[in-house]
N, C-alpha and C positions, 0 to 999 in steps of 0.2 A: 370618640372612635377608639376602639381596641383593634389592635391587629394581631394574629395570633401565628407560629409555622404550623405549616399542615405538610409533612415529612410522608406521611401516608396518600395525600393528592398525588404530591411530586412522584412518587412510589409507581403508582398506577400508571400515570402522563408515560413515565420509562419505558416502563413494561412494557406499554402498547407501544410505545416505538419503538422496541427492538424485537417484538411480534408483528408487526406493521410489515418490516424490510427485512424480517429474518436473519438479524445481525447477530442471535446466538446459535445458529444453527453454524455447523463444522461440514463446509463445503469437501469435497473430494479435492484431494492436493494437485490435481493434475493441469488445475487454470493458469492461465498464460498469467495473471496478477500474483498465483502462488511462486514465480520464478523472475520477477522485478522487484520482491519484496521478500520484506526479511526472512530466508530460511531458516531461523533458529527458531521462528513463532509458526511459519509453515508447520514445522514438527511438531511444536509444542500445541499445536489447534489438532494437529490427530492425537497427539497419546497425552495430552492432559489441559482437554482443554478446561477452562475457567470462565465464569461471567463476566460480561466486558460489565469495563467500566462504566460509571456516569458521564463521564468525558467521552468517551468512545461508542456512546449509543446516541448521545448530542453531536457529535461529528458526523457519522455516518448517516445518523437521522435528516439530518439537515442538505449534506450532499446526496441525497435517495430524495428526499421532498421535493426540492429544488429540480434537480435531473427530472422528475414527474412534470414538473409546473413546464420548466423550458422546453419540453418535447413535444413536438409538430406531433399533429396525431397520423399524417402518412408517413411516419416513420417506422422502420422495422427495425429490430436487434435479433439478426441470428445468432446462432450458434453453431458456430467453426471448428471442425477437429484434425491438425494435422500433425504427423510426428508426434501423435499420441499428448498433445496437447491442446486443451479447448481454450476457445477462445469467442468472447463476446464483447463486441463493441459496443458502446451508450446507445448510439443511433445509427442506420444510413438513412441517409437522406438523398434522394434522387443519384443513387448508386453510390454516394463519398460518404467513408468512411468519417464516422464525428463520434468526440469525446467533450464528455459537461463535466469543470470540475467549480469546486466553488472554494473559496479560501479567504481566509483573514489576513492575508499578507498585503499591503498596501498597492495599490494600481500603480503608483508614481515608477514604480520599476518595470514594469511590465514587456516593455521593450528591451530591457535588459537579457539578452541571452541566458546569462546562469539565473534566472530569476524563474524559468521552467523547473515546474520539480521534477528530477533528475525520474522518478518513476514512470512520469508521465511520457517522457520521452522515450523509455524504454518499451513501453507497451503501446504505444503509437508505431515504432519503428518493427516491433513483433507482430503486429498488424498487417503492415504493411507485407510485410512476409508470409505471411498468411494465406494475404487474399493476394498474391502477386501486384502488391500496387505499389504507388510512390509516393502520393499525396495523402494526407490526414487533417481534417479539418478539428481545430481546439474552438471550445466557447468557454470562457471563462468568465465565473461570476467572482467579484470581488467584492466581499459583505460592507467591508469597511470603505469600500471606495479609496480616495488616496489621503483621506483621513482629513480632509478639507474643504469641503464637509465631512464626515462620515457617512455618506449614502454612497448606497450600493452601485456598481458601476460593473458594467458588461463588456467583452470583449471579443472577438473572433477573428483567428489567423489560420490561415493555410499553411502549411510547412509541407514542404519538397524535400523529400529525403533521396542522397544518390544512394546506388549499387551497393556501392561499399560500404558504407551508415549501416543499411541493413542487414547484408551478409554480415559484418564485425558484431552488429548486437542478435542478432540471433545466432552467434556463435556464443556469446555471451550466457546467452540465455538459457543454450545446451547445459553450459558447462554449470549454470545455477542449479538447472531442473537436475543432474548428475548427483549434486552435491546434496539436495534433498531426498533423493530416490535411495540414496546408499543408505541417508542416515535414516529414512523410515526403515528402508530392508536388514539394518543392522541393530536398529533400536538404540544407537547412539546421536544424542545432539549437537546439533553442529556448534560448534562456539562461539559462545553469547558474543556480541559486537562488532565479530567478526563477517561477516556475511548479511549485511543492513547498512542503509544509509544512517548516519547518525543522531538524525532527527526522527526518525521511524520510531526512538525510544521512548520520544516523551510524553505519549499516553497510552502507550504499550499495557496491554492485562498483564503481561507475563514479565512487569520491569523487576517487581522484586525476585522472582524467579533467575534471572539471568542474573542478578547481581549476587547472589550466594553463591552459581554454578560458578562464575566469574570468582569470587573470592576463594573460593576452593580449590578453585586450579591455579590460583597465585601463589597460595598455600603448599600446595604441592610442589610447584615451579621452585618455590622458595627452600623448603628441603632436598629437593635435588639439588640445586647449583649448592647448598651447603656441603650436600655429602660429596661431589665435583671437588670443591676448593679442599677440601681435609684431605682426597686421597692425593690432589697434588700436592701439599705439602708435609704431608706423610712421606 
């Protein structure tokens, strides 16, 4: 037996998944997911955007595939626009609002409160505001299971969010959408690391992008507090 790579298979296999789910196409900034997530990449998807990565057309492929497979076929997903903001849910299902996500993080946590990614709860709770509701139904698929086995392993919770949850993150969420609108209207970016959850970055298109704009302005940082110190001891 000879086995040989075929770099040019794999090539194609890509391709067609991020032509499949249209993961290179540059959405209009104005989605309720462009203001829970990182607005440095917000910007950088309108004024330069770049080919996702292999990692990031296997991500997203995989949670688009999967979202198809789990979907009841009476389900609907509109499309919401308030406060100049759109908004589309995964499903409704017999009026409740539902989000499918899928993750390689181990189930064994799952009950765990900070074990929700923090995005998710944010555009659940923007939802919720949306459609004036309270309730948002999660399904969550866990590829890995709890890694003992490693089979995949399923999960569904209701979450009740109060008054206040909601009003506090869609005040939140203003104040994101603001932060994005200035820097498109000004053609300034917002600052890398700044304005992202941390882990948003690790298979980021645009990581080495932020990390020059990021060294640049340390640079800069770093000449001014120089000329700072010399005129006080001048």
């Amino acid at each position: 037996m000879r086995r040989v790579d075929n770099p040019e298979l794999k090539r194609i296999v890509l391709n067609h998944l991020a032509d499949l789910y249209k993961i290179k196409e540059v959405r209009e900034p104005n989605h309720l997911s462009s203001y829970v997530t990182c607005r440095t990449r917000g910007f950088l998807d309108q004024r330069q955007a770049t080919e996702p990565t292999d990692e990031e057309v296997m991500l997203y492929a995989l949670g688009y595939g999967l979202q198809d497979v789990l979907t009841p076929r009476d389900a609907t997903a509109p499309v919401i626009n308030k406060d100049g903001i759109v908004y589309r849910p995964d499903l409704i299902l017999s009026t409740r609002l539902n989000e499918i996500k899928t993750t390689r993080k181990s189930a064994k946590y799952h009950y765990l409160d900070d074990s929700i990614v923090e995005t998710w709860l944010d555009y659940m709770q923007g939802g919720c505001y949306i459609r004036d509701d309270r309730e948002y139904d999660l399904i969550v698929l866990y590829l890995m299971g709890d890694y003992s086995p490693p089979f995949p392993l399923i999960y569904a919770d209701t979450f009740y969010f109060t008054d206040e949850e909601i009003k506090n993150n869609w005040a939140k969420i203003l104040c994101q959408k603001n932060i994005l609108d200035v820097a498109l209207e000004t053609n300034e970016i917002p600052e890398p690391y700044k304005h992202c959850y941390e882990w948003e970055c690790k298979y980021c298109r645009y990581k080495l992008v932020c990390q020059t704009i990021s060294h640049a302005l340390n640079y800069s940082m770093s000449k001014e507090q120089i000329e700072e110190d010399r005129k006080l001891w001048n």
